[in-house]
C-alpha positions in Angstrom: 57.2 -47.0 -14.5 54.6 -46.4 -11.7 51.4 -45.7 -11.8 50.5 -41.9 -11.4 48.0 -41.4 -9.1 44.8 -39.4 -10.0 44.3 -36.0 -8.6 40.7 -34.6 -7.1 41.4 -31.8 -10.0 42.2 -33.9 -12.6 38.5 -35.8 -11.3 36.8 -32.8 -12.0 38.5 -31.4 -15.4 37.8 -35.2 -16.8 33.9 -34.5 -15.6 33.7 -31.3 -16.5 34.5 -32.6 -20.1 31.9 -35.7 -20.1 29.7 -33.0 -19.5 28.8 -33.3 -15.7 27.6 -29.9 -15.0 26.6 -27.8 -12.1 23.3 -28.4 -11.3 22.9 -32.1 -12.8 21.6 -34.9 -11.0 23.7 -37.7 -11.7 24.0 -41.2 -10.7 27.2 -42.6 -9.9 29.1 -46.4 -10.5 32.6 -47.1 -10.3 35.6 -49.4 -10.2 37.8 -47.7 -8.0 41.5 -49.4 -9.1 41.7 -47.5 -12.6 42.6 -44.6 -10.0 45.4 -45.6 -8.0 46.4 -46.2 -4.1 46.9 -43.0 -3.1 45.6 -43.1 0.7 43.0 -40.0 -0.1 41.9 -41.2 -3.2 38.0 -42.1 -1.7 37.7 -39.1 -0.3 39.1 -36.7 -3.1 36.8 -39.2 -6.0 33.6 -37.9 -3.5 34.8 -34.1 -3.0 35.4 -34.5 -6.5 32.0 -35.1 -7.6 30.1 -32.9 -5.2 32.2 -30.0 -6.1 31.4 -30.5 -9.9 27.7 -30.6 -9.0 27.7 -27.8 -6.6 24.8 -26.8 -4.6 22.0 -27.0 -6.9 23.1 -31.0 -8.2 22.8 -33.7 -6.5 25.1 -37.5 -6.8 23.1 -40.0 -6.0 25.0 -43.9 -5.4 23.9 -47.5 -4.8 24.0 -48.6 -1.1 22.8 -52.2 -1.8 23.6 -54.7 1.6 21.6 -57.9 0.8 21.6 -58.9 4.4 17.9 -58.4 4.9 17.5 -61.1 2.4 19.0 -63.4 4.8 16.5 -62.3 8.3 18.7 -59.8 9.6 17.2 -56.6 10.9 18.5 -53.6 8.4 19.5 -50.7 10.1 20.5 -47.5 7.1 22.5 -46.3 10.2 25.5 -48.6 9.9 24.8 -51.7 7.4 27.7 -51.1 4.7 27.0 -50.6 1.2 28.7 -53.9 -0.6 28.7 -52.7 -4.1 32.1 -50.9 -4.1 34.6 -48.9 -2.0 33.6 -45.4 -3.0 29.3 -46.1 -2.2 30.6 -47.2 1.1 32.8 -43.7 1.3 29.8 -42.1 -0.1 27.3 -43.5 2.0 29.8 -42.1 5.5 29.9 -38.5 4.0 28.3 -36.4 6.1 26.5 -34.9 4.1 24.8 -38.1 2.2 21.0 -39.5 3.4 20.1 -42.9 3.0 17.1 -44.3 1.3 14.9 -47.4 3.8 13.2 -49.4 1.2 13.6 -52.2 -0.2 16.3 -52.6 2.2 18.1 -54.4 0.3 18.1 -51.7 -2.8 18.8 -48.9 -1.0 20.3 -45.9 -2.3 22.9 -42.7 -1.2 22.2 -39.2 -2.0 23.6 -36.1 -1.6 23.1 -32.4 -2.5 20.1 -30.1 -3.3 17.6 -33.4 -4.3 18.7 -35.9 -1.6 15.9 -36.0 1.0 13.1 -35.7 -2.1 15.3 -38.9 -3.4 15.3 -40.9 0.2 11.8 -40.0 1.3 10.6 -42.8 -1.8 9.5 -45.3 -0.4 9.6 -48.1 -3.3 7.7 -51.3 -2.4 9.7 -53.2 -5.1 13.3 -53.3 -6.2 13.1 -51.3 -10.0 9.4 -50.9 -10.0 7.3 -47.7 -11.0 7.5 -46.2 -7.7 11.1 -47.3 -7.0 14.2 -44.8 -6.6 15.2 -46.1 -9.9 11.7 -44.6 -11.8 12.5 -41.4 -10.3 16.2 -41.0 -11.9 14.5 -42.0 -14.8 11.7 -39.4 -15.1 14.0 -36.8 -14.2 16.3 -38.2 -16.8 19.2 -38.5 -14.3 23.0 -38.7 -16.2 24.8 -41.6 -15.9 28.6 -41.4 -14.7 30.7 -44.8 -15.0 34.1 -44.2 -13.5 35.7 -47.3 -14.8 33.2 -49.7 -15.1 30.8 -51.2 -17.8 27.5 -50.9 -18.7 26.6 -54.5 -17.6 28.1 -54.2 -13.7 26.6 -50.6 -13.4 23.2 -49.8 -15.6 20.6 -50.4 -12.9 17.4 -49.0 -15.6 18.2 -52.7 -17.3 16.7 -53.9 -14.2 13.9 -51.5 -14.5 13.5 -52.5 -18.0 13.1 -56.2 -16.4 10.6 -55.5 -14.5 9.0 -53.1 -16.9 8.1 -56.2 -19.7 7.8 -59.1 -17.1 10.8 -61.1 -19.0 10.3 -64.8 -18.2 13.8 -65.4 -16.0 12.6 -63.3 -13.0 10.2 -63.8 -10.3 8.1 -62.0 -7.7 9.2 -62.6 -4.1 8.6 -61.4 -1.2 10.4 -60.6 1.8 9.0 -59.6 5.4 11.3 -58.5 8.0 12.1 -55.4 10.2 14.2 -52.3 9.8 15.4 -50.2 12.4 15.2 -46.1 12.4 16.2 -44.1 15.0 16.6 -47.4 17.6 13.0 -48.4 17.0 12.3 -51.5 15.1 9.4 -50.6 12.7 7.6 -53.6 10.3 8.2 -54.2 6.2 7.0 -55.9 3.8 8.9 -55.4 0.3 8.9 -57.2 -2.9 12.0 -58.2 -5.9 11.6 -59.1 -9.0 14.2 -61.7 -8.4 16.4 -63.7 -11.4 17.1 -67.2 -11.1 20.3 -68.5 -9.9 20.9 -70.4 -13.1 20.3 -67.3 -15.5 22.9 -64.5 -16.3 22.5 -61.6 -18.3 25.3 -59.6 -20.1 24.5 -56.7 -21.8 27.9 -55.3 -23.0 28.6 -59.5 -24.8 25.4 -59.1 -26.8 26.9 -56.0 -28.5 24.3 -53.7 -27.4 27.0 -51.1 -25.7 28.8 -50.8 -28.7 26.0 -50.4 -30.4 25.0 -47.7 -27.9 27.6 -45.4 -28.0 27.7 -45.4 -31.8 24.5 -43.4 -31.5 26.5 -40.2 -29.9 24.8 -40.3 -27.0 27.4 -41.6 -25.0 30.5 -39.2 -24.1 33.6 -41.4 -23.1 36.5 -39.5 -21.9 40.1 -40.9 -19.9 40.9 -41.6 -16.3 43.8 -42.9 -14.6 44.1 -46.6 -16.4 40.4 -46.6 -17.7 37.3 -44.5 -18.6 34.6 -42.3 -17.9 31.5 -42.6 -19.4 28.2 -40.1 -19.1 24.9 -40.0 -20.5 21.2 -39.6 -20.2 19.1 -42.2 -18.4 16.2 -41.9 -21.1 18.4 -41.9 -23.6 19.5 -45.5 -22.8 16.4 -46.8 -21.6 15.1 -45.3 -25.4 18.0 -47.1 -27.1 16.8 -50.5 -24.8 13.3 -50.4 -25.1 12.8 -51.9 -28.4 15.5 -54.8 -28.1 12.9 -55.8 -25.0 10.1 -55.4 -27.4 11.1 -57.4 -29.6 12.8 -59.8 -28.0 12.0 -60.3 -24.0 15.3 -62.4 -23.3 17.4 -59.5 -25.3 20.1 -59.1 -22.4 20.3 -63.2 -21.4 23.5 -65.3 -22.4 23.6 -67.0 -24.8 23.7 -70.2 -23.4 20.9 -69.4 -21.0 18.4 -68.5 -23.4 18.0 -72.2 -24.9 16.1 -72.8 -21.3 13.1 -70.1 -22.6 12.9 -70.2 -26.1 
């Protein structure tokens, strides 16, 4: 039997019962396959969440293009987002505004909040004046269309950063962006893993654990899920796992290398 494809109504009725809300701020990961192939799908996924939003909300989305990292000049104008199909549809709409810095954690907004959002100027990748601190103090809702915690939760990073955890590093990079065909100076920092460390939050238990509390509304999609909730009410549920224990997200097999 084929696979029906998923409607730009049927998008909104399943967000509408997650509880994405006119007015709400919310920040946006996906895995775009759980929806089909149908040729309009991008498109309809993006009309879909501005239009449950509406004027007053705004979607923000990750824009990430590491290329800075490797010399290059970074122009918001035309580098690609490359985490995902629908940030790069996002980041075309004309309606979406594109964060500068860090340029290689860069960000996609659009709707009533979107220039406030793009105007921060972060000096480091999840730090206290980041993008990321913002969603957080204005307690931002989550949406995963399709994908886990551990490929989409970008306040675990923040909680990184937040208690210095041993498999991370400062570094820095210098390079150039270019705005409006003028090349203008930066100097930006990361709180950069190592190469030979991974982290997994959704192995160590801790999104199970998670949605147990009821703050997690999970609702059907096409061939997977949606998920929604509160940025501080995951980085409340985190907090004391980093607390206690500062390698709480690492590997298992990783964390013989720090303890």
């Amino acid at each position: 039997m084929p696979f029906e494809n998923v409607s730009k109504e049927t998008i909104i009725k399943q967000l509408q019962k997650i509880g994405v809300k006119k007015g709400a701020t919310i920040y946006v990961a996906s895995f775009m396959p759980i929806l089909g192939n149908s040729q309009t799908i991008l498109e309809d996924t993006v009309a879909a969440l501005l239009e449950s939003i509406g004027k007053s909300g705004t979607v923000v989305m990750p824009a990430f293009n590491w290329d800075y990292c490797t010399s290059r000049i970074f122009d918001p104008a035309t580098a690609p987002s490359q985490v995902g199909v629908l940030t790069e549809e996002f980041r075309k709409h004309p309606d979406t505004l594109r964060s500068l810095t860090p340029p290689w954690c860069t960000f996609t907004a659009a709707g009533k909040k979107a220039k406030e959002i793009v105007q921060i100027a972060g000096t480091s990748s999840f730090g206290s004046d980041s993008i990321i601190q913002y969603l957080y103090d204005v307690n931002a809702k989550y949406v995963l269309l399709g994908c886990l915690y551990n490929d989409a939760v970008v306040h675990v990073h923040w909680l990184e950063e937040k208690f210095e955890v041993p498999y991370r590093y400062w570094k820095q990079f210098i390079g150039k962006i270019k705005l409006h065909g003028e090349l203008m100076h930066n100097v930006s920092y990361m709180y950069a893993r190592r190469l030979d460390v991974n982290t997994d939050i959704d192995s160590h238990h801790l999104t199970e654990k998670f949605e147990k509390t009821g703050k997690v509304r999970v609702g059907k999609i096409g061939l997977g899920q949606l998920r929604c909730f509160n940025t501080q009410d995951y980085v409340d549920f985190m907090t004391p796992y980093f607390e206690k224990d500062k390698l709480a997200v690492l590997v298992s097999e990783a964390r013989k290398n720090f303890e």
